[in-house]
N, C-alpha and C positions, 0 to 999 in steps of 0.2 A: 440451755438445753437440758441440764440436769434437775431442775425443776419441775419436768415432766415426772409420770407417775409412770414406772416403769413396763408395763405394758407399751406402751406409746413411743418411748427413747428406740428402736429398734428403725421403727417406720421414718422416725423422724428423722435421724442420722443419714435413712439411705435417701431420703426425699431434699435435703439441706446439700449431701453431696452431689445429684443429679444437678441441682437447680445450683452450685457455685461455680460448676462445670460450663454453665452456658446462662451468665447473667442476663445477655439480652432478651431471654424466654422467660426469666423469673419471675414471679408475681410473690410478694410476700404478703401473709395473711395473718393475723390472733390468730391462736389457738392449735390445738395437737389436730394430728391428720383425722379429718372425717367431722370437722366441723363446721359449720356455713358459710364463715370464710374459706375455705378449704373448697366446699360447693359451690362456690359464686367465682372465687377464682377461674376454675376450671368452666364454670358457665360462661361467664365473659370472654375468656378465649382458649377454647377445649384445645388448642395449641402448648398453651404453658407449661411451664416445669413451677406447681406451686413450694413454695419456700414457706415452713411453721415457725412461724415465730410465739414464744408464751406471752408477752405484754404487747398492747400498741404501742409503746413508747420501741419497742425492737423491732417491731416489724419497720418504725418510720425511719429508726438507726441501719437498719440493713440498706432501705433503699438510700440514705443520705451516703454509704458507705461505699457505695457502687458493690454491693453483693447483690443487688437484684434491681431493675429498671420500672421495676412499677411495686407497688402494693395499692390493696383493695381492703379497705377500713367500710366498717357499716357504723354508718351516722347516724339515722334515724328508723323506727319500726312504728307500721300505721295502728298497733294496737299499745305499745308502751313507752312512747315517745324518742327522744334521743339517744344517745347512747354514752354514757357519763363520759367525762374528763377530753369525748373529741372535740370540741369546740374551743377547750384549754390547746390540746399538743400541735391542733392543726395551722392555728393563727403562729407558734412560736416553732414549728419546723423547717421553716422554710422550703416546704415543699410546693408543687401550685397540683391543684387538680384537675387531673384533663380524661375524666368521664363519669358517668355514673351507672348505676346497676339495679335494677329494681328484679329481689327476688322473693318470692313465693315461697314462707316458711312453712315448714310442717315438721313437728315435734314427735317422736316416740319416746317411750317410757320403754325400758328397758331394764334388763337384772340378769345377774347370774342364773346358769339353767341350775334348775333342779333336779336333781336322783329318782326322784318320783314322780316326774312331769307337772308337779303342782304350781299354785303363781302364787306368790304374798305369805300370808299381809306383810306390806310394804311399811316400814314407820320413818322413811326419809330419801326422798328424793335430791339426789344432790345437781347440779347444772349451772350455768351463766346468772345470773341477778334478769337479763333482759328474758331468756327463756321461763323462767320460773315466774316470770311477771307473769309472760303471756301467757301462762298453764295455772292461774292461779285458782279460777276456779275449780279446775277439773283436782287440782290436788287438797283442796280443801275441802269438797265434797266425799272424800277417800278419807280423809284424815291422814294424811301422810305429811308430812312436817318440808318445808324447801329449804335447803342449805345451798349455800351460795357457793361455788368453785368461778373458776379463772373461766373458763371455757366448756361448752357443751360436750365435743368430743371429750376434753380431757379429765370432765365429770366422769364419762364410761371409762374409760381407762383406770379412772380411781377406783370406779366400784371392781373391776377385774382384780386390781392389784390387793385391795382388800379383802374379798372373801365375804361379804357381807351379805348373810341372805337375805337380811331384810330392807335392803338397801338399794336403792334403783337410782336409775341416771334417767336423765331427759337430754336426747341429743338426736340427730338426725340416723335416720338407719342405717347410711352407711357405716356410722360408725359401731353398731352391734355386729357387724359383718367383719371390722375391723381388729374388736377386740373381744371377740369370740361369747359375745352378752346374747341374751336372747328378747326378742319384740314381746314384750306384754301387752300392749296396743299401741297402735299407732295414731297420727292426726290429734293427740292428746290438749295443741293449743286449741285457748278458749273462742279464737274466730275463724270460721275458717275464710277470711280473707285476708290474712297474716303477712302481712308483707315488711320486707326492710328496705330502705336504702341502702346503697354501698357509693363510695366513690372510689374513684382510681386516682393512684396517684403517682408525681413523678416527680426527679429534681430540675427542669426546666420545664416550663409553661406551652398552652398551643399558642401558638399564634392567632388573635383572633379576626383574621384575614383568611385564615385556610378555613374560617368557618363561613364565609359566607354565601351565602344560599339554603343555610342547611338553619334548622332553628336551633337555637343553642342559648344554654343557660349559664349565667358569668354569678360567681359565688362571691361575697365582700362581710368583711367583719371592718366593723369601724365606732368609735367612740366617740359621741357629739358632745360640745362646749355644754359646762355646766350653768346652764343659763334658761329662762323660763320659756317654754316652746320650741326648745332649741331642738325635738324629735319632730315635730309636728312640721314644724319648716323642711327639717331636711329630709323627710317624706315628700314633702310637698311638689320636689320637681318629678317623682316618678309618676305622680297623677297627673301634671300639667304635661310630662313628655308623652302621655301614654305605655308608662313601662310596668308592665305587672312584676308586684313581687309576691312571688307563690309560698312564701318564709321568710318571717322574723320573728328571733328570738334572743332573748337578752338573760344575759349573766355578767356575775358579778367578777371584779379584775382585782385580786388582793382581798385584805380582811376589812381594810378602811368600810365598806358598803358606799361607798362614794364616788367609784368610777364603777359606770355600769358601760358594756360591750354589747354588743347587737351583732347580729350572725344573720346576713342577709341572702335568698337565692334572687336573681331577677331572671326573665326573659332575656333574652338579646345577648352582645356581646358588644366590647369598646368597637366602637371602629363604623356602630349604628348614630347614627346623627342624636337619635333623640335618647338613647344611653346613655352619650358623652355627654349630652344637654345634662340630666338626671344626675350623674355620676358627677359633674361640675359642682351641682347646684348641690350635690350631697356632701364634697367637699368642703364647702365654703363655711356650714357650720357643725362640721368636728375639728376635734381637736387629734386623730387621728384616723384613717383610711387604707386598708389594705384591700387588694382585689387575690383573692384565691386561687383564682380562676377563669377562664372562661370554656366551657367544653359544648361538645353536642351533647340533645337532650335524650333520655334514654326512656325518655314517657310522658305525654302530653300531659299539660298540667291542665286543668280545671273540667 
């Protein structure tokens, strides 16, 4: 918690006490209060008591720790792809995932008010590595320089704490309202069809039996036999079951570059005939298979 930049430790304190008060309402999220976990939290279930965690690796230790019964981690964004290091914490957390969350980003640029009512010039935008992606244009046309911080919100909280007049955040508006910055413009991302994924997540799995009738999508990370074709094959039973898989992606496991990992979404969910057919015949040539997940789907895919 002390890692926070002290504008932000106030909010956070009273928001960490509310939510250890009544775990079963918790939702833990990255980042200081009034950042898009923070918003996606509260939008998946305007119920919750959300819980700030500063790293992903704490937000996934609070829900392993029974301090909160879900967190809500953002995996992927349709304009700057995944979101570093979750494909590493989520396969070795042993958490399973049971939802997803597709939200609607929009960026403001923000700064300390001015004595004179004036804006700028701005010579550095501070915010997330993923927000600064998606604003790359718009900061590079300005000339403003992106420094990378932990979290968007708690980029504004930094510029509060600093005193910086030349220095601006990029983070959602509630959080200028939070920590007393002012909007210089808003909708500053470079698409405006900005969108993230989020998943939910929890330490026991749904069942995927309570899913059926409902469409749902079953998440797998697994490692195939280092052997010639040996990807092409175990693709090969989601074509002959008819099982769309809407994501695949591969990264590397170690510094060897010699086991490579694949992070798969399918349709469906174990317990469909022709999954288990899939999910079989995907087994049969790796050398490792894990299932993440199976959840309902929070947005039709294709």
């Amino acid at each position: 918690m002390h890692s926070y930049p002290t504008p932000a430790l106030a909010v956070v304190e009273k928001m960490v006490a509310a939510a250890t008060a009544a775990p079963a309402r918790a939702i833990a999220f990255q980042g200081a209060p009034g950042c898009n976990g923070h918003r996606a939290a509260l939008e998946y279930d305007p119920d919750c008591l959300p819980f700030p965690c500063f790293s992903f690796e704490d937000a996934l230790d609070a829900l392993r720790e029974g301090q909160v019964d879900r967190a809500i981690i953002p995996i992927e964004n349709s304009q700057h792809g995944r979101v570093a290091d979750i494909h590493f914490l989520l396969p070795e957390s042993s958490l399973s995932i049971v939802g997803e969350y597709f939200m609607p980003i929009h960026h403001a640029l923000m700064a300390l008010p001015s004595e004179d009512g004036g804006e700028g010039p701005y010579t550095a935008a501070y915010s997330h590595p993923q927000a600064l992606g998606q604003s790359r244009r718009y900061l590079r046309e300005r000339g403003i320089v992106p420094m990378s911080y932990a979290d968007t919100a708690g980029a504004a909280a930094y510029i509060k704490e600093q005193g910086d007049p030349q220095a601006c955040a990029i983070a959602p508006m509630i959080a200028a309202e939070l920590y007393g910055l002012k909007i210089i413009e808003e909708n500053v991302e470079d698409a405006a069809d900005n969108m993230t994924r989020f998943v939910v997540l929890a330490r026991a799995p749904l069942d995927p039996a309570d899913l059926k009738g409902e469409v749902a999508m079953t998440t797998l990370v697994f490692e195939v036999k280092n052997i010639p074709a040996a990807l092409y094959k175990a693709m090969g039973g989601f074509a002959t079951n008819g099982v769309n898989i809407t994501k695949l992606e591969s990264y590397q496991k170690g510094a060897s570059f010699a086991a490579t990992r694949f992070y798969a979404d399918i349709v469906g969910a174990p317990g469909d005939p022709a999954v288990d057919m899939a999910i079989e015949e995907l087994a049969f040539h790796c050398k490792d298979l894990r299932i993440l997940g199976s959840y309902r789907q929070g947005r039709p895919r294709g």
